[in-house]
C-alpha positions in Angstrom: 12.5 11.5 9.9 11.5 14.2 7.7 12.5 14.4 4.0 11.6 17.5 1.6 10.7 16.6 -2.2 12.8 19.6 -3.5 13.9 18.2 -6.8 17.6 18.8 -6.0 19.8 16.7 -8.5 21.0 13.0 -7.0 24.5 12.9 -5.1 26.5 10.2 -6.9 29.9 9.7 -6.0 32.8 10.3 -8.0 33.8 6.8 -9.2 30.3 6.4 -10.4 29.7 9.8 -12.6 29.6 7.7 -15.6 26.9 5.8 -14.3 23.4 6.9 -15.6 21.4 8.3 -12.8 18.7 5.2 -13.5 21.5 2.8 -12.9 22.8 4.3 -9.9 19.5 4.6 -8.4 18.9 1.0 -9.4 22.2 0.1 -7.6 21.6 1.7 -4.4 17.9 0.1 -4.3 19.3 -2.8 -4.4 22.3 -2.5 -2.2 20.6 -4.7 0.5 21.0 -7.8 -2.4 24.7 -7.5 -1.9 26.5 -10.2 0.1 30.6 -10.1 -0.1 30.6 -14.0 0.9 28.7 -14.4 -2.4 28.9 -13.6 -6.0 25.8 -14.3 -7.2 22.9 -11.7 -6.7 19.7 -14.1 -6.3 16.5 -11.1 -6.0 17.8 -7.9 -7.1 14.2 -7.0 -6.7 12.5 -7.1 -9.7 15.4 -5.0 -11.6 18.1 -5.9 -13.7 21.1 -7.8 -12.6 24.8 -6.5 -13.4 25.7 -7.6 -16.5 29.1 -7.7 -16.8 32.0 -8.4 -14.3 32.8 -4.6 -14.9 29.0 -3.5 -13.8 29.4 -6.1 -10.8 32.2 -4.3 -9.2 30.3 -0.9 -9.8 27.6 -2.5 -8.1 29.7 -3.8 -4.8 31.4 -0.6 -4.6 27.9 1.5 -3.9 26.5 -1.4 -1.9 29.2 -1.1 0.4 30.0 2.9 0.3 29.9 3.9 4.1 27.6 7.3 2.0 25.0 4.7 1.1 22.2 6.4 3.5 22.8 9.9 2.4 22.9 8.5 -1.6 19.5 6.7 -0.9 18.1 10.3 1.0 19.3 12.4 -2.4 17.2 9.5 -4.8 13.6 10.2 -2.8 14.5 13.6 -2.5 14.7 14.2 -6.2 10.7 13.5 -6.6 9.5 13.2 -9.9 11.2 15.2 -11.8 14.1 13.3 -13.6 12.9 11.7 -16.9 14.1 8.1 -15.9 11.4 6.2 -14.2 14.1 3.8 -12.7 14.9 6.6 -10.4 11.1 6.7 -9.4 10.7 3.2 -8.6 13.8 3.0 -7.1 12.8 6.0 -4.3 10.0 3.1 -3.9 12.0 0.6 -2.4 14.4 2.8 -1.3 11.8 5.0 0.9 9.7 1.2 1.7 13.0 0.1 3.5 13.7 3.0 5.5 10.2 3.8 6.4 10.5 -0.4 7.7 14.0 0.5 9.6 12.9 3.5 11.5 9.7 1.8 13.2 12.4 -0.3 15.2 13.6 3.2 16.7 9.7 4.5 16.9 9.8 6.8 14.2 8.4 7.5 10.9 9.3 8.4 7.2 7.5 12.3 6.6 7.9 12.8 3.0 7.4 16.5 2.4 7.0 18.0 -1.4 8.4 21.5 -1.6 8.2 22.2 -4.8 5.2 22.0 -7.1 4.4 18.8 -9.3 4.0 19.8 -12.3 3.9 17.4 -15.6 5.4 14.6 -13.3 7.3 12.0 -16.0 5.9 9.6 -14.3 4.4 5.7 -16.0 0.9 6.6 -14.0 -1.8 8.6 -14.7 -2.4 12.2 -14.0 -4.9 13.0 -11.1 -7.4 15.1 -12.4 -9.7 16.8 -9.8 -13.7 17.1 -10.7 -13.5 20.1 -13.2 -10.9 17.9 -15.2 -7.6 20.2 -14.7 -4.8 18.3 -14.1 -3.7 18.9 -10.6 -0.5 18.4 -9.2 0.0 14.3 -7.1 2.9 12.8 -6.3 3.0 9.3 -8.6 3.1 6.7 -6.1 4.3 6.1 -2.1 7.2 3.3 -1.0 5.9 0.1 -0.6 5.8 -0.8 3.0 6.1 -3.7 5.4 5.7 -2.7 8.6 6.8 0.8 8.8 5.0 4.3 8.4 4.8 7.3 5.7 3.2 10.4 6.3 3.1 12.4 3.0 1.8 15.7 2.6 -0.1 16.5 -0.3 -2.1 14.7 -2.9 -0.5 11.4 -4.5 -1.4 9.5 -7.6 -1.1 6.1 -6.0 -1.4 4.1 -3.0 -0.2 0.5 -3.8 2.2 -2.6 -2.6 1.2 -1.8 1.3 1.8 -5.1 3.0 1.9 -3.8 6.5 2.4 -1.0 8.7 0.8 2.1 7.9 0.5 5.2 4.6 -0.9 8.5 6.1 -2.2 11.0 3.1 -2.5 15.0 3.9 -4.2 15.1 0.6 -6.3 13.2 -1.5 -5.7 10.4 -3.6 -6.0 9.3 -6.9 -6.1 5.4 -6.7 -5.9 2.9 -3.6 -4.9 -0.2 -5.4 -3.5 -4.1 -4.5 -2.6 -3.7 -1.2 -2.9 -6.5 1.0 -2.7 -5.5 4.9 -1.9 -2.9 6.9 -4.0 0.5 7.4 -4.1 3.2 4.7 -5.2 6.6 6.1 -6.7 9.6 3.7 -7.4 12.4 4.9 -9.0 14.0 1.9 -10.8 12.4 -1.1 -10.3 8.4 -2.7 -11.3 9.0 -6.4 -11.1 4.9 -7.4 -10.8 2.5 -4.1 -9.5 -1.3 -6.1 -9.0 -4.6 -5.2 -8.9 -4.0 -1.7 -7.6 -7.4 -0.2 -7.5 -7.9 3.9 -6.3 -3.8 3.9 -7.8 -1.4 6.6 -8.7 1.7 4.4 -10.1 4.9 6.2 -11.1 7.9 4.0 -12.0 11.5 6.0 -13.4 12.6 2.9 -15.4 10.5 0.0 -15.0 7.3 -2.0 -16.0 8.3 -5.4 -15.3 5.1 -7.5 -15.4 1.4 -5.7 -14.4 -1.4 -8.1 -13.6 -5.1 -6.6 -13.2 -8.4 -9.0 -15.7 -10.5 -8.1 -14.3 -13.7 -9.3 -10.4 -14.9 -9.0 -8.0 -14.7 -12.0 -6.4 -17.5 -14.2 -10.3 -18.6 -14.9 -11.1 -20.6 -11.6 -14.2 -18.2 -11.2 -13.6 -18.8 -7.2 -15.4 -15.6 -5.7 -12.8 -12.9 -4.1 -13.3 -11.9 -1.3 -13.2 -7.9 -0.2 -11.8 -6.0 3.2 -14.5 -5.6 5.4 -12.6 -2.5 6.7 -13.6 0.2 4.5 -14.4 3.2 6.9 -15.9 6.2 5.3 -18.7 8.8 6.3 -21.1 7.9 3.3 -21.7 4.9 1.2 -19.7 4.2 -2.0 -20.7 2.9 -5.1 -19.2 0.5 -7.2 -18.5 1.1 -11.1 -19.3 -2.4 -11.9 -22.4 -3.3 -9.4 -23.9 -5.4 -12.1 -20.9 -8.1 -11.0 -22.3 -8.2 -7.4 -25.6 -8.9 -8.0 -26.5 -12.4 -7.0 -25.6 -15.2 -8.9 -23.8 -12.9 -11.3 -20.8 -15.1 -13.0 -21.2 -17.4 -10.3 -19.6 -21.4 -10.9 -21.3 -24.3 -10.4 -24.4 -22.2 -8.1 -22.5 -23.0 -4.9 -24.1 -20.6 -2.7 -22.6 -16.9 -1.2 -21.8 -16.7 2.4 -20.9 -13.2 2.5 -22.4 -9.8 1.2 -20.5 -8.9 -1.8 -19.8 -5.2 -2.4 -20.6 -2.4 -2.7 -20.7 -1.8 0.6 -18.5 0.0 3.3 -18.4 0.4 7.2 -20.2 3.6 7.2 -18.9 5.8 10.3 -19.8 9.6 11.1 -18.0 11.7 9.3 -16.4 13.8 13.0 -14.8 10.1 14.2 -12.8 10.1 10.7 -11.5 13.7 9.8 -8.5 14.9 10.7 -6.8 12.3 12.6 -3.0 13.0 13.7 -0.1 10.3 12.4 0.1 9.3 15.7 -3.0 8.3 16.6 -3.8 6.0 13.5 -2.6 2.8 14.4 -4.9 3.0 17.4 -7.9 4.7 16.3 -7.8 2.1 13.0 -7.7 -0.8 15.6 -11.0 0.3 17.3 -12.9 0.8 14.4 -12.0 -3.1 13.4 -13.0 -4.2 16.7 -16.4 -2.3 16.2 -16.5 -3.6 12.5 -16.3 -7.1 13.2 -18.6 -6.6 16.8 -21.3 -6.1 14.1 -20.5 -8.4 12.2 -20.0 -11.7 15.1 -21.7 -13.5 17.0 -21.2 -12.3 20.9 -19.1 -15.4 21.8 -16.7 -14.8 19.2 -16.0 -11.1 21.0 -13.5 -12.8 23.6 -10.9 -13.8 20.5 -11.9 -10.5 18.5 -10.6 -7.9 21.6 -7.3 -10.2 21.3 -6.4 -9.4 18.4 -4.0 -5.9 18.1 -2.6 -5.6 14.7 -3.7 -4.6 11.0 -2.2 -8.8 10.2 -4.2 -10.0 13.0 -7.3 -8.4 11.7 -6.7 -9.3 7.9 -5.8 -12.9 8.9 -9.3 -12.7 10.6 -11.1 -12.0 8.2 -9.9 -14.5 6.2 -10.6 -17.4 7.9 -13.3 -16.5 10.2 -15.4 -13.6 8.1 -14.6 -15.2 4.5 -13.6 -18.9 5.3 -16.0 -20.6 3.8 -15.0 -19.0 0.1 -11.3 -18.4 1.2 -10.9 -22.4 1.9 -11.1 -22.9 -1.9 -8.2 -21.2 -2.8 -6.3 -21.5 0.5 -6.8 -25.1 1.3 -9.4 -25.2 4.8 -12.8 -24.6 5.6 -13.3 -22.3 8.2 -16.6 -21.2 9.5 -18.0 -18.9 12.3 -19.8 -21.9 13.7 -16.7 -23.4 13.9 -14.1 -21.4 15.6 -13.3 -21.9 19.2 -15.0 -18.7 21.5 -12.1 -19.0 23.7 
C-alpha cells in the first residue's frame, strides 16, 4: 500500500470540526482502545484519556466511524507539517498498526514524501549532512511489530522497531532503542544507539556507534549489544574509552563477550542496493553467517533452524550473551551448555 507525504490538510468529519486537529489525531490513534461492552479505556497508549463524559462520546463516535481508515490515511498523509506534534506521533501508531495489518494480506506500508521537508515542527533534531546544512528527513518512522515500511527518502529517526522490518531509500539520522526485527539503510547511519537484539544492515557507512556499557537504575550489570550489525567498513564508537576492559566494571566478574565497537564487516556489493522484497531473506543469511563465526560447529544444527529476526535476537540472548544476560533475566545459559540437537 502506497501512501504520498503531500501535506494535504487532515479529513475530519463534520461532527468533529470543533475538535483540534491534535485531538482528533489522538482519537483515531487510539480508536483500537475502544470497546462498546466497556466504559473504561484502560491503555490509550501513552496519550491522554477523555476527560469528560462529553469528550468520551467524541471519542466513541470516531472509534466507530465506518471512515476510520480513510481518517487514519489523511493523519500520515499530512507529514510534518502541522504545528501539533500530537498529529506526528499519532501517524506513528497509526502507520505502526497498519504497516502490522497488511503483512497478514502480504503487503507493505510504502510511505512516499512528495513534497519537500522543509523546517519540519518536529520534537527531534534536524539531520544535518557533513557540510552542516540542514537537509530535509522525515522526523521519525511508525513503530512496528511485525509488519514492513519502505520509506523513500532520508528520515530523522529510526526507533520503537519490535519486529518486522523498516526499509530506508535514504539515509538516516539516528538508529535508536529498537529491540528486534531488521532495519535496512540503504544510504548512510550518522549515530547507530543502543542497539538491543535488532538486525541493522547499513549499504552505506556507520559514522557514529555509541552502546551503554553498563545497565541503568545503577546495577552496573554489563549490556549486552546486537551482534548483527552488517556494514562494509568498521565503525567506531564515540565513547570507546567505556569498552576497554575492566572499564566501570562491578565486583571484576569477568567478560564473556567482546564489547563494542565492533560490527559484522561484509563487502560492501552483498549490502547495496537491496530491493524491499528481498530483505527479510537476505537479512536471515547474513545472521546465519554471523553466528557460523561466531559457534562452535555442533551448535550449526539449531542455528540453520532458526528463520525469524525473534528467533535470532532470542539467540543471542541466551546462547551468544547468556552468561551476562542471566543476571538480569533470571538463567545462566552458556554455549557449553545448550543441546546441539
Amino acid at each position: 500500500m502506497r501512501i504520498e507525504i503531500d501535506g494535504s490538510p487532515i479529513n475530519k468529519p463534520a461532527y468533529a470540526k470543533n475538535l483540534s486537529v491534535g485531538k482528533f489525531a489522538e482519537y483515531v490513534a487510539n480508536a483500537d482502545e475502544y470497546n462498546p461492552h466497556d466504559s473504561w479505556i484502560s491503555g490509550w497508549g501513552g496519550k491522554y484519556m477523555p476527560e469528560s463524559p462529553t469528550d468520551l462520546k467524541m471519542f466513541r463516535k470516531v472509534a466507530t466511524d465506518p471512515a476510520l481508515p480513510e481518517y487514519g490515511v489523511s493523519i500520515i498523509k499530512t507529514g510534518p507539517y502541522n504545528r501539533d506534534t500530537a498529529v506526528l506521533y499519532s501517524a506513528q501508531s497509526i502507520a505502526g498498526r497498519l504497516a502490522d495489518e497488511l503483512v497478514e494480506q502480504g503487503e507493505y506500508l510504502e510511505m512516499v514524501p512528495t513534497k519537500e521537508f522543509h523546517n519540519p515542527k518536529s520534537p527531534w533534531p534536524i539531520y544535518r549532512d557533513r557540510s552542516d546544512d540542514v537537509k530535509d528527513a522525515f522526523p521519525c518512522l511508525p513503530h512496528l511489530h511485525k509488519g514492513m515500511v519502505v520509506f523513500r527518502g532520508d528520515v530523522d529517526e529510526v526507533t520503537g522497531v519490535w519486529g518486522g522490518t523498516v526499509y530506508v531509500d535514504g539515509d538516516v539520522n539516528e538508529v535508536i532503542h529498537n529491540q528486534s526485527g531488521i532495519i535496512y539503510v540503504r544510504g548512510d547511519v550518522y549515530n547507530l544507539t543502543d542497539t538491543k537484539k535488532a538486525i541493522t544492515i547499513v549499504g552505506g557507512k556507520i559514522h557514529n556507534f555509541s552502546q551503554r556499557r553498563n545497565s541503568s537504575g545503577g546495577l552496573g550489570l554489563e549490556v549486552t549489544p546486537s551482534p548483527y550489525i552488517f556494514v562494509s567498513e568498521q565503525i567506531e564508537n564515540k565513547k570507546a574509552a567505556e569498552f576497554e576492559l575492566g572499564s566501570q566494571r562491578q565486583g571484576g566478574r569477568k567478560l564473556f563477550i567482546e564489547i563494542p565497537p565492533s560490527a559484522y564487516i561484509v563487502s560492501r556489493e552483498l549490502l547495496r542496493d537491496w530491493m524491499p522484497e528481498e530483505v527479510k531473506q537476505k537479512a536471515i543469511n547474513l545472521c546465519r553467517i554471523r553466528v557460523s563465526a561466531y559457534l562452535e560447529e555442533g551448535l550449526m544444527n539449531r542455528v540453520n533452524k532458526l528463520n525469524t529476526p525473534e528467533d535470532f535476537a532470542n539467540f543471542a540472548t541466551s546462547v551468544m550473551y547468556g552468561p551476562i544476560e542471566g543476571y538480569t533475566s533470571g538463567y545462566h545459559a552458556s554455549p557449553g551448555a545448550i543441546d546441539a540437537d
